[in-house]
Structure formats: structure tokens, C-alpha cells
Backbone and ligand atoms as CSV (ligand in chain L), in Angstrom:
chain,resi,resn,atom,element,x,y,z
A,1,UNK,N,N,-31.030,61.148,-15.070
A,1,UNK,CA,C,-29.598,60.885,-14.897
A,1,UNK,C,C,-29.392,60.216,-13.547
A,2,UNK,N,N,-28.759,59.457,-13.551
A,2,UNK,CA,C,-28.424,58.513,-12.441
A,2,UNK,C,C,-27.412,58.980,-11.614
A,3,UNK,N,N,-27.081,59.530,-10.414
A,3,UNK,CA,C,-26.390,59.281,-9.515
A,3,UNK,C,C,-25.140,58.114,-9.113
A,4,UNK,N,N,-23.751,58.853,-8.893
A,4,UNK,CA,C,-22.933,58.137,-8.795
A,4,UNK,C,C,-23.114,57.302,-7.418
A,5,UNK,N,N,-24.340,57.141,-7.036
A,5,UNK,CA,C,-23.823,55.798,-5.828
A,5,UNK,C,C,-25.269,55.243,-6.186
A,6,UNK,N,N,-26.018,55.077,-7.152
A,6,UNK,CA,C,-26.787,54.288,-7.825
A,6,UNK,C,C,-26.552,53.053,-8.415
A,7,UNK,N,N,-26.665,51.689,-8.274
A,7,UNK,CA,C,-26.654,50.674,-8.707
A,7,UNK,C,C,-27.592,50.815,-10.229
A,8,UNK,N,N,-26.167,50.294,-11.115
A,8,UNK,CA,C,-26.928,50.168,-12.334
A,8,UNK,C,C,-26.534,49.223,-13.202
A,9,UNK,N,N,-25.781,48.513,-12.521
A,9,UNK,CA,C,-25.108,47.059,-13.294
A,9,UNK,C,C,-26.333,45.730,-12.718
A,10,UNK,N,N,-26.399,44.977,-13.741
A,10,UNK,CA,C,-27.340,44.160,-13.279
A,10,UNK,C,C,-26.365,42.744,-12.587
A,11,UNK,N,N,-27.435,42.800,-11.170
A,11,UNK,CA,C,-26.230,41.663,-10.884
A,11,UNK,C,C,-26.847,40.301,-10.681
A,12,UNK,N,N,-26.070,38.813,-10.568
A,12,UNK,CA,C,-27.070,37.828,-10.963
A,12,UNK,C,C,-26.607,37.068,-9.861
A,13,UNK,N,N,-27.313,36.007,-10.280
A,13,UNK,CA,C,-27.425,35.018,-9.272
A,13,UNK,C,C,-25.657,33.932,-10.163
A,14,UNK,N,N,-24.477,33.950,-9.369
A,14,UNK,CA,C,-23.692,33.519,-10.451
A,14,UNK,C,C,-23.465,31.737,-10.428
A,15,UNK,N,N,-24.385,31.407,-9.967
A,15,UNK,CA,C,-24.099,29.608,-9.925
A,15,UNK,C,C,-24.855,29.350,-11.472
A,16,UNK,N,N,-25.999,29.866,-12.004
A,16,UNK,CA,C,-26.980,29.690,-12.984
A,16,UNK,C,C,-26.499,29.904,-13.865
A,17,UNK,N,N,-26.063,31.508,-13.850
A,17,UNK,CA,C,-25.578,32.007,-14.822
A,17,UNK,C,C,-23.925,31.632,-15.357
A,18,UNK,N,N,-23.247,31.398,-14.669
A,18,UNK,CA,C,-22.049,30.758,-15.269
A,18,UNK,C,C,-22.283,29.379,-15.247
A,19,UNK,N,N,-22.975,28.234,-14.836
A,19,UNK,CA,C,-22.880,27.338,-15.325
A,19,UNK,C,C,-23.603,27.057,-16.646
A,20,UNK,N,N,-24.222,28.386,-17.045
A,20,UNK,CA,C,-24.655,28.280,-18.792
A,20,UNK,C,C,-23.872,28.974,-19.491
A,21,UNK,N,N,-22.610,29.643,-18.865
A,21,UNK,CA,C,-21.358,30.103,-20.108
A,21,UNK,C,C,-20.301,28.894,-19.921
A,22,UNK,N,N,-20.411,28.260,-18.988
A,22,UNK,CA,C,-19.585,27.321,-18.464
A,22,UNK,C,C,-18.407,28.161,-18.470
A,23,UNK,N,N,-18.532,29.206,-17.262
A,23,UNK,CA,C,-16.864,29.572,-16.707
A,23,UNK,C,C,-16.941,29.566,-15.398
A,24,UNK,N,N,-15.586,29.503,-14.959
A,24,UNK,CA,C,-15.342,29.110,-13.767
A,24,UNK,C,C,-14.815,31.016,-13.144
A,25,UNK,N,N,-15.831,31.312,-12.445
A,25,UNK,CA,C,-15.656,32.513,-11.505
A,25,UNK,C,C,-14.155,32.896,-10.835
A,26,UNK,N,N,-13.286,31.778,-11.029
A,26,UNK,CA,C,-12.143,32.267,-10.665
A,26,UNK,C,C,-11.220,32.705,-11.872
A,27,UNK,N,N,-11.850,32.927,-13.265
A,27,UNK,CA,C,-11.294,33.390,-14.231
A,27,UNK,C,C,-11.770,34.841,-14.599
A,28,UNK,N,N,-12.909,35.270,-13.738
A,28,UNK,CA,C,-13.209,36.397,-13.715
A,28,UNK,C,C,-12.941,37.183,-13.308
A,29,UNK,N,N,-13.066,38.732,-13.557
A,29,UNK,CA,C,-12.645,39.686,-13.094
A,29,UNK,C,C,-13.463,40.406,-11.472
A,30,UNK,N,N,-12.813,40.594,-10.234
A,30,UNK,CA,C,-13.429,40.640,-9.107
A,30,UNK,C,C,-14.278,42.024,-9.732
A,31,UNK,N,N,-15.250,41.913,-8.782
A,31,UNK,CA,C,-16.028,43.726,-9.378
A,31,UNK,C,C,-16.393,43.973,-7.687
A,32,UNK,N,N,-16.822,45.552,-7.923
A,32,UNK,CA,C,-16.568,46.117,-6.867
A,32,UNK,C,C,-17.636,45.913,-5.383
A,33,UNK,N,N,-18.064,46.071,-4.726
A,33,UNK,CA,C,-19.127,45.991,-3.818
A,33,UNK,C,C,-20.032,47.247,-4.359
A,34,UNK,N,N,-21.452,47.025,-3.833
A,34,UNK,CA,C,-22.399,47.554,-3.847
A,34,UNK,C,C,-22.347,48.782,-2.994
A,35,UNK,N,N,-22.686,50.111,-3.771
A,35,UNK,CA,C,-23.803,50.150,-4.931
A,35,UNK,C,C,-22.353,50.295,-6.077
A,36,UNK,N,N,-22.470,49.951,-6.921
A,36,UNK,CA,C,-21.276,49.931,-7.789
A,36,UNK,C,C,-22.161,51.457,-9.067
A,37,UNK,N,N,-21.190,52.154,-8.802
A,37,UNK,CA,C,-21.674,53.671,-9.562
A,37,UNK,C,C,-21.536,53.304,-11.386
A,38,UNK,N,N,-22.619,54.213,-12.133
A,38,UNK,CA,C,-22.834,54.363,-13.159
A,38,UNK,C,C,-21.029,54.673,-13.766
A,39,UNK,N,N,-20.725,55.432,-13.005
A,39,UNK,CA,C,-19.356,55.654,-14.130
A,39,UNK,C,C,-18.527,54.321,-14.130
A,40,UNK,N,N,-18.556,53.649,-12.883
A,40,UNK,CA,C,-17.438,52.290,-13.463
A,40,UNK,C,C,-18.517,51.406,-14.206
A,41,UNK,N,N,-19.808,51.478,-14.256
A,41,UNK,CA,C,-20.100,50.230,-15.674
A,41,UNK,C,C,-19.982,50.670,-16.491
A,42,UNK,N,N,-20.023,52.093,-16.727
A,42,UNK,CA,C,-19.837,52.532,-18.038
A,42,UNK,C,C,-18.490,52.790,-18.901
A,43,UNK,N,N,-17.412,52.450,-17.760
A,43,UNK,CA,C,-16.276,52.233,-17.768
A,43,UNK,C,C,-15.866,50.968,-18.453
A,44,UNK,N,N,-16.690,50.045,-17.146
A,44,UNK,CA,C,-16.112,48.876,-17.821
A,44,UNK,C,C,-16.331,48.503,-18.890
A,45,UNK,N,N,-17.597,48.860,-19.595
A,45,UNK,CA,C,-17.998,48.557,-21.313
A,45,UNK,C,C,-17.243,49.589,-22.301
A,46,UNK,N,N,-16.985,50.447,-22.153
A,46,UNK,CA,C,-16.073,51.381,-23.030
A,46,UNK,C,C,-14.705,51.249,-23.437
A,47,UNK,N,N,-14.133,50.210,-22.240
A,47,UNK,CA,C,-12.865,48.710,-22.409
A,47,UNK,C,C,-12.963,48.102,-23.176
A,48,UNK,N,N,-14.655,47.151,-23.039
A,48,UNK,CA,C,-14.579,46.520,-24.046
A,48,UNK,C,C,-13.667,45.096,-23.907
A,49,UNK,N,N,-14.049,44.699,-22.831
A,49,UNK,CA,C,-13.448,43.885,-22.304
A,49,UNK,C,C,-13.962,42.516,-23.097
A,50,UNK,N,N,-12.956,41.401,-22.848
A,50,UNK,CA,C,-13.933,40.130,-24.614
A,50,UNK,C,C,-14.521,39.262,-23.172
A,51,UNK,N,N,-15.672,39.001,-24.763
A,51,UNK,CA,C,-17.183,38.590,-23.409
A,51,UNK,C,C,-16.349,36.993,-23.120
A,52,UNK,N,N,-17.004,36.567,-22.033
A,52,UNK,CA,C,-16.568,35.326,-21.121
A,52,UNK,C,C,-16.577,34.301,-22.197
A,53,UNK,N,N,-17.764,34.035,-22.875
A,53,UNK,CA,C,-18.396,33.201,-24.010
A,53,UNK,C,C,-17.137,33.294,-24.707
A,54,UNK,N,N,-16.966,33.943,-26.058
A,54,UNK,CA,C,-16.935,33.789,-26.902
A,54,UNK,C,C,-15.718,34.464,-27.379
A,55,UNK,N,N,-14.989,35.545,-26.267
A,55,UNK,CA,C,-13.747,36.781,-26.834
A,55,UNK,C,C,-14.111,37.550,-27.777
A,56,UNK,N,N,-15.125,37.613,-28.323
A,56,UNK,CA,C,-15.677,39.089,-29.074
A,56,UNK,C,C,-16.124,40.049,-27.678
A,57,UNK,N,N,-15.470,41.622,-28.773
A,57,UNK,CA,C,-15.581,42.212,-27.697
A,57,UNK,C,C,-16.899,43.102,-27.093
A,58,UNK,N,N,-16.832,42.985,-25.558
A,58,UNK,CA,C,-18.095,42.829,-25.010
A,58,UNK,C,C,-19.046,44.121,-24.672
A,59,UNK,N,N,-20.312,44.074,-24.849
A,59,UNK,CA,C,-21.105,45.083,-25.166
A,59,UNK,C,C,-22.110,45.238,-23.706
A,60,UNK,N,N,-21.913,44.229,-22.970
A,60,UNK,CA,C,-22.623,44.027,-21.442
A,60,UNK,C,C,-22.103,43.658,-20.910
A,61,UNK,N,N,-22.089,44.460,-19.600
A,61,UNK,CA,C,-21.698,44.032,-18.541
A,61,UNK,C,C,-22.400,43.905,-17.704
A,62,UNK,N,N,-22.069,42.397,-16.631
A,62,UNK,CA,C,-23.139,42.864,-15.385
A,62,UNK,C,C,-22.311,41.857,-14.411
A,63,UNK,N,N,-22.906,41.640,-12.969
A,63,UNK,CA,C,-21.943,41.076,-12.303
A,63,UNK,C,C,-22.476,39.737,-11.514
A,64,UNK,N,N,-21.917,38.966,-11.218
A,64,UNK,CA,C,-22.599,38.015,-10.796
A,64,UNK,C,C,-22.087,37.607,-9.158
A,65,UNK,N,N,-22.639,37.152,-8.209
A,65,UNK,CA,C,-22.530,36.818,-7.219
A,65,UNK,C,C,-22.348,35.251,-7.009
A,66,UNK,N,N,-20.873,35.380,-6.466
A,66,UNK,CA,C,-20.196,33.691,-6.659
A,66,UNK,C,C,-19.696,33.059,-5.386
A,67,UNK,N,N,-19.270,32.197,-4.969
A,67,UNK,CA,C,-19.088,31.670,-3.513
A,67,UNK,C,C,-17.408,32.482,-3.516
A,68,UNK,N,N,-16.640,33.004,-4.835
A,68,UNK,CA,C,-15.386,34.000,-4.670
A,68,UNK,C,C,-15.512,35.060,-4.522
A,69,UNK,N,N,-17.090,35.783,-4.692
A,69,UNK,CA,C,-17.226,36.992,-4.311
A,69,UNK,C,C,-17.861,37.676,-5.634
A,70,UNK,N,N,-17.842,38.880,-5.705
A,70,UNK,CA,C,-18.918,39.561,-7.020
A,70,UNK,C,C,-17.543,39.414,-8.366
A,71,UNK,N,N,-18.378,38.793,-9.038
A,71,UNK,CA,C,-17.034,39.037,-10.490
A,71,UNK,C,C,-18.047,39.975,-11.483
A,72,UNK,N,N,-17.350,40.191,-12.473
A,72,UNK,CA,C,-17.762,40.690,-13.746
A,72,UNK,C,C,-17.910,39.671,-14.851
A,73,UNK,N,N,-19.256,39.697,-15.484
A,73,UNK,CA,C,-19.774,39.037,-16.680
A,73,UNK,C,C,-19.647,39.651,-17.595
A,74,UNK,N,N,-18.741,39.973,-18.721
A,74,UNK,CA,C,-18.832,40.739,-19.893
A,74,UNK,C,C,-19.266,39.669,-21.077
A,75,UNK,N,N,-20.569,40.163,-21.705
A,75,UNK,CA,C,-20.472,39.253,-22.709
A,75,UNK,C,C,-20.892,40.206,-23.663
A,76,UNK,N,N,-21.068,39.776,-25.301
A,76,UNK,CA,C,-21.340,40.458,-26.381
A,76,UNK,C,C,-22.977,39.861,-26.433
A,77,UNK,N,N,-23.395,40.674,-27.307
A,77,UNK,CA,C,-24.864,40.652,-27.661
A,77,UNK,C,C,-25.008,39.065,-27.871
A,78,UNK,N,N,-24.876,38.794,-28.751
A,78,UNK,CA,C,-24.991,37.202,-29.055
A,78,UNK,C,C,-25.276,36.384,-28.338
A,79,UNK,N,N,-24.141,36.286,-26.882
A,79,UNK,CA,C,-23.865,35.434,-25.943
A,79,UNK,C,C,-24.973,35.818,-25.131
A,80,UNK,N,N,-25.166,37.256,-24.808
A,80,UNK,CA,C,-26.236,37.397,-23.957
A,80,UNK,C,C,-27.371,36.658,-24.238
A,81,UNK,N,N,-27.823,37.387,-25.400
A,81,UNK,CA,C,-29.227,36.844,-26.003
A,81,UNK,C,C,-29.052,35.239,-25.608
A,82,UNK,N,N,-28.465,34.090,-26.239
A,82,UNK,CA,C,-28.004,32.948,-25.843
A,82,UNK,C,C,-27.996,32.451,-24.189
A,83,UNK,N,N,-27.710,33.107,-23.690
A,83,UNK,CA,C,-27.837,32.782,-22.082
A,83,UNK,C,C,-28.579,33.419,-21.347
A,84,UNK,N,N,-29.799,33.860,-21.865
A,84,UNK,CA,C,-30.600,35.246,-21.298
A,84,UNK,C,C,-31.798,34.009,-21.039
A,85,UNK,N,N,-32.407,33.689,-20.035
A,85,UNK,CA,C,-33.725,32.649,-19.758
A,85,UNK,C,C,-34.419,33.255,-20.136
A,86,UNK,N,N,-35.778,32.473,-20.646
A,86,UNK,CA,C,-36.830,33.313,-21.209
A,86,UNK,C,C,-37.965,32.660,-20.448
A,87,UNK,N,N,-37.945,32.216,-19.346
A,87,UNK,CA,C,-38.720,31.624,-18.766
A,87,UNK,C,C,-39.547,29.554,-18.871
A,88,UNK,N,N,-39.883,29.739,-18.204
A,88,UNK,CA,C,-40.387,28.031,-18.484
A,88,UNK,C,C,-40.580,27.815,-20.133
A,89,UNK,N,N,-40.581,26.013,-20.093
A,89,UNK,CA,C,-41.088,25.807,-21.414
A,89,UNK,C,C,-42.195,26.042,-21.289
A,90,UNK,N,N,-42.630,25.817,-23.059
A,90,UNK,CA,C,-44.013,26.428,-23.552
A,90,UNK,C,C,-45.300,25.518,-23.005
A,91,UNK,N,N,-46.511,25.813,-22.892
A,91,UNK,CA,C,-47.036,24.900,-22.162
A,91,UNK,C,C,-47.985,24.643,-23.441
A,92,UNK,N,N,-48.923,23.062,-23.652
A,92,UNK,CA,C,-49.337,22.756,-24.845
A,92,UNK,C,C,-49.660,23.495,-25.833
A,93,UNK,N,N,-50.043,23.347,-26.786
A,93,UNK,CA,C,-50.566,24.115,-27.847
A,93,UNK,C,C,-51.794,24.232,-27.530
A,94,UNK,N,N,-52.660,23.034,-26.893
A,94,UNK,CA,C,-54.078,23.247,-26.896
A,94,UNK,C,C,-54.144,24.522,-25.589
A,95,UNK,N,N,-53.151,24.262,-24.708
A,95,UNK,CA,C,-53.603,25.819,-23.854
A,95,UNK,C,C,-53.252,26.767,-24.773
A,96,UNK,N,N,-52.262,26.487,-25.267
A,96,UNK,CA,C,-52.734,28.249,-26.019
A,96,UNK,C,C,-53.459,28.655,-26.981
A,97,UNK,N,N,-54.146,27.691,-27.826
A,97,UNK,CA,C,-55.302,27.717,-28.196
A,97,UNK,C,C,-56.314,27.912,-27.737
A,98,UNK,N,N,-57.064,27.386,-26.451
A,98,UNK,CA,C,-58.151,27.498,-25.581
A,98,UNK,C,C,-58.046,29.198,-25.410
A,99,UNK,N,N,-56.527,29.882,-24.679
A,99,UNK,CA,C,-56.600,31.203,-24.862
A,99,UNK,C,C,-57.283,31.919,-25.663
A,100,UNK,N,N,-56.310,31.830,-26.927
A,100,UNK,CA,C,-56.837,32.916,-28.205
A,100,UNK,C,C,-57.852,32.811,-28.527
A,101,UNK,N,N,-58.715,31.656,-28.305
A,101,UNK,CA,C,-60.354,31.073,-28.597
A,101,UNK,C,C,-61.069,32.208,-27.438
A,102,UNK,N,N,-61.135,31.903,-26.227
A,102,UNK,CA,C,-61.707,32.360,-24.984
A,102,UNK,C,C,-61.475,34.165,-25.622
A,103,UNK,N,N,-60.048,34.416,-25.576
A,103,UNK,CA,C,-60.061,36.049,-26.105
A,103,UNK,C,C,-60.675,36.438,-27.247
A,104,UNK,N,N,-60.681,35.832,-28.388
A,104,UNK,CA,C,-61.773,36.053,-29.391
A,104,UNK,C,C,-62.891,36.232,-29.685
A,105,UNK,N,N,-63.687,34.854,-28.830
A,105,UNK,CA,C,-64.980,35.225,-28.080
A,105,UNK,C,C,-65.321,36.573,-27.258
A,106,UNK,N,N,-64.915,36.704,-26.370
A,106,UNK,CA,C,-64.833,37.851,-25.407
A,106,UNK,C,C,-64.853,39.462,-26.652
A,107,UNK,N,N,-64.447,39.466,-27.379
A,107,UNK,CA,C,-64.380,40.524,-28.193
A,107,UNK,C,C,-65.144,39.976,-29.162
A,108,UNK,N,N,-65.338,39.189,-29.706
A,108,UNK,CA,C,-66.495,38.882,-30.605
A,108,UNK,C,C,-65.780,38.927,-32.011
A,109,UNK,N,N,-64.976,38.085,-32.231
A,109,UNK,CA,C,-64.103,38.110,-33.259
A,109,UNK,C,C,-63.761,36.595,-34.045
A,110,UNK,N,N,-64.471,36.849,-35.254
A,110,UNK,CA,C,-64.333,35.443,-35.788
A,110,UNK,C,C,-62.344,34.762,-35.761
A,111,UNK,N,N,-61.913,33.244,-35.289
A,111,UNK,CA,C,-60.790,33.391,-35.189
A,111,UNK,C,C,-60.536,31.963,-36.052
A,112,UNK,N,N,-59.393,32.151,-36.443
A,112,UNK,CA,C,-58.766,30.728,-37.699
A,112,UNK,C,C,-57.678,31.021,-37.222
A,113,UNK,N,N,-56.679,29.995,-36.867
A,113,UNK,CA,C,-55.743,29.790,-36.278
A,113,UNK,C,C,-55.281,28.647,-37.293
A,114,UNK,N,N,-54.096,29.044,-38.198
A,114,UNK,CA,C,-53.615,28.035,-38.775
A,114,UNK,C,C,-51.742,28.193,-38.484
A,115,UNK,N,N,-51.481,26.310,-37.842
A,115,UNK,CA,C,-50.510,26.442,-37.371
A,115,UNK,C,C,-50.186,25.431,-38.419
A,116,UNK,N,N,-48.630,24.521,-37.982
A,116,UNK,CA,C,-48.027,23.203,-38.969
A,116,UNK,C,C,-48.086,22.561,-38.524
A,117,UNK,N,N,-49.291,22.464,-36.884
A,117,UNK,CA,C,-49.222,21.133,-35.953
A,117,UNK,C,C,-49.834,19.783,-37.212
A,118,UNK,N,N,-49.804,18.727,-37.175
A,118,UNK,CA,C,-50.253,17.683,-37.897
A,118,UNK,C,C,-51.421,17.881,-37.112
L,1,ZN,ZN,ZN,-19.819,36.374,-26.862
């Protein structure tokens, strides 16, 4: 159980992250300074406040850090997933082939790799 002066809202970097919901931080809701306690995020999602994206109502919250100060990001599952980075693009196929080859070997495991590359 978490402690009321525990940070448990995730907070972001907000230039990145709102310029991939495309909102403008001055339409957001200010949120509080750090450590922002378990009972107001759990507050603020039990509102149900409609996510930034899309106005369905929102299932995450977290806060972002903006040149106006900390706002609140409420978005619904969807939107999250959608604006959530998953890291760099993929790097060739032949590296990740060379992988699963090299790991197969190493364990001694016959390997067939059938993809839809042409
Ligand atoms: Zn949404």
C-alpha cells in the first residue's frame, strides 16, 4: 500500500507527449506539485474525466510537464495505447534473423523461420 505523499501518477515529458495528442497544455487541467498522493490520482480517475484525445471517458491519468506548468493527461485506453512509444523502428529483418539463427544454434535447435518477406 502506498503512502499518501508517494508519487504515483506517471509524469511525462509534456512537449512529446502532447504534440502526439495534438493539445495545447493551456486546455488542460493544472495538476498539483510533487509528490502528488495516491488518493488525488485515484480521485482524479474515479471522475472520469473525458480523455484529451478523443472525450471518451478517461481510464488514465498522468501528468505532464509543460512550459505552463504540470497539467493533467486523462486519456482512455485506446488513446493511450495509440500514443504510448514503443521505442525505435524495427531494425532489418536480416538482424533479426541473424538473432534467432545465432540463438538456435547456441541451444542446438533445428530453426525454419517462415515469414511473407518476398
Ligand atoms: Zn481517448
Amino acid at each position: 500500500m502506498l503512502g499518501c505523499g508517494e508519487e504515483v501518477v506517471a509524469v511525462h515529458d509534456g512537449g512529446d507527449l502532447l504534440q502526439d495528442l495534438g493539445v495545447d497544455p493551456a486546455d488542460l487541467d493544472p495538476a498539483p506539485a510533487r509528490p502528488v498522493p495516491e488518493c488525488v490520482y485515484t480521485g482524479r480517475l474515479v471522475a472520469r474525466y473525458p480523455c484529451v484525445r478523443c472525450g471518451d471517458p478517461a481510464t488514465v491519468a498522468a501528468i505532464a510537464e509543460t512550459p505552463l506548468g504540470r497539467r493533467w493527461v486523462d486519456r482512455c485506453m485506446p488513446c493511450l495505447v495509440a500514443t504510448t512509444p514503443r521505442g525505435g523502428p524495427p531494425g532489418p529483418l536480416e538482424d533479426t534473423m541473424a538473432v534467432l539463427r545465432e540463438a538456435a544454434a547456441t541451444v542446438g535447435v533445428a530453426l525454419t523461420v517462415v515469414t511473407d518477406e518476398a
